[in-house]
C-alpha positions in Angstrom: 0.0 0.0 0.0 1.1 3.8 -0.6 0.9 5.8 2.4 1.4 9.9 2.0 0.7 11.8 5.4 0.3 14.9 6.2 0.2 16.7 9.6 -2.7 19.4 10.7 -4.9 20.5 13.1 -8.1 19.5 14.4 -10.6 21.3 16.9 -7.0 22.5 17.8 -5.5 19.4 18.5 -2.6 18.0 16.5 -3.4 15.4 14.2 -2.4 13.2 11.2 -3.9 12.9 8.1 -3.1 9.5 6.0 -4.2 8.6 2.6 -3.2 6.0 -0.1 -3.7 3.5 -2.3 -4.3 -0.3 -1.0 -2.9 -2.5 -4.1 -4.8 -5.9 -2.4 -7.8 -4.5 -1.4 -7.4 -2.1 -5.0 -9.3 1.0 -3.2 -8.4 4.2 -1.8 -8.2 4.7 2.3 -7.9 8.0 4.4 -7.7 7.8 7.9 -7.3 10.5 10.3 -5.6 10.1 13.6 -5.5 12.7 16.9 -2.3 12.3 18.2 -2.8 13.4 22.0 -5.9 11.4 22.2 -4.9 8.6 20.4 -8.8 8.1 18.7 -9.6 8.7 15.0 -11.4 11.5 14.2 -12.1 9.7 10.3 -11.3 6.1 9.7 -12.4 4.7 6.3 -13.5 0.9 7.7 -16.0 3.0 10.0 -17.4 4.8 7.4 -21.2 3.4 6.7 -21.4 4.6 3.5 -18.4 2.8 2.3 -19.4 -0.7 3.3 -20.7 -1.5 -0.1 -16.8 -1.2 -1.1 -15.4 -2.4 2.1 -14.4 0.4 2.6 -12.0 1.2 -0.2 -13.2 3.1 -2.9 -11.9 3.2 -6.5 -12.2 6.8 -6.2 -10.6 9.8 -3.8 -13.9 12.1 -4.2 -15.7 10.9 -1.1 -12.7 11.5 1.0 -12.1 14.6 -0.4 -15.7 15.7 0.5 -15.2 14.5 3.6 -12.2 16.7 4.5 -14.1 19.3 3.1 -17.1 18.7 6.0 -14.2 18.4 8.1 -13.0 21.8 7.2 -9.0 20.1 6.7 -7.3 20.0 3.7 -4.3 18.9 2.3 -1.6 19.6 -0.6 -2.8 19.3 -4.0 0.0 17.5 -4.4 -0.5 14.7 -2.2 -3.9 14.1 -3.7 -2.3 14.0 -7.3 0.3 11.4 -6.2 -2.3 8.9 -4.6 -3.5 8.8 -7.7 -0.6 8.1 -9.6 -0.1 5.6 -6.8 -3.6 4.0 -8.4 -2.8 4.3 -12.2 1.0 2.3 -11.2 -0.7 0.2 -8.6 2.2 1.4 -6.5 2.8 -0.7 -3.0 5.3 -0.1 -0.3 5.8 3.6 -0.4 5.6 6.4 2.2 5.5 9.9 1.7 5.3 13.0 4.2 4.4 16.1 2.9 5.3 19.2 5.0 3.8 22.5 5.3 6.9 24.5 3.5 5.6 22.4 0.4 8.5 20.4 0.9 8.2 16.5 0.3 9.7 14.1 2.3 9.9 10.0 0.8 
């Protein structure tokens, strides 16, 4: 699976915003984690309206609406490398992108 991550805020508290490409299950995931709490503010396998899909959509636009209700965001960037992630059926990689634009792999 691809993994690109990207750190934020969250009703002020620090959290972690992870997004990829699962190449077994062939669907996208998000997750979002708060670090202090250690609790998931967004999880993907909770997410009712995905369990027709398990979960994993073939496409990023419900998690993108969902971090729009959520009022987070993230580089356009990261959301144009998932999907190349998707079009390579790329496993085994990790990204962080930081908030100077700056890309860390």
């Amino acid at each position: 699976m691809s993994q690109h991550c990207y750190q934020s805020t969250y009703q002020g508290q620090p959290i972690t915003i992870l997004m990829g490409w699962d190449r077994p299950l062939q669907g996208f995931f998000m997750v979002i984690h708060e670090e202090e709490k250690e609790d998931y503010v967004y999880t993907n396998l909770e997410d009712s309206t995905l369990f027709s899909c398990s979960g994993f959509p073939h496409s990023l636009d419900h998690f993108q609406q969902k971090l729009i209700e959520l009022r987070l965001s993230v580089p356009a960037l990261m959301i144009q490398e998932i999907k190349k992630d998707a079009g390579a059926n790329m496993g085994n990689r990790y990204v962080i992108y930081e908030h100077d634009g700056s890309v860390r792999a």
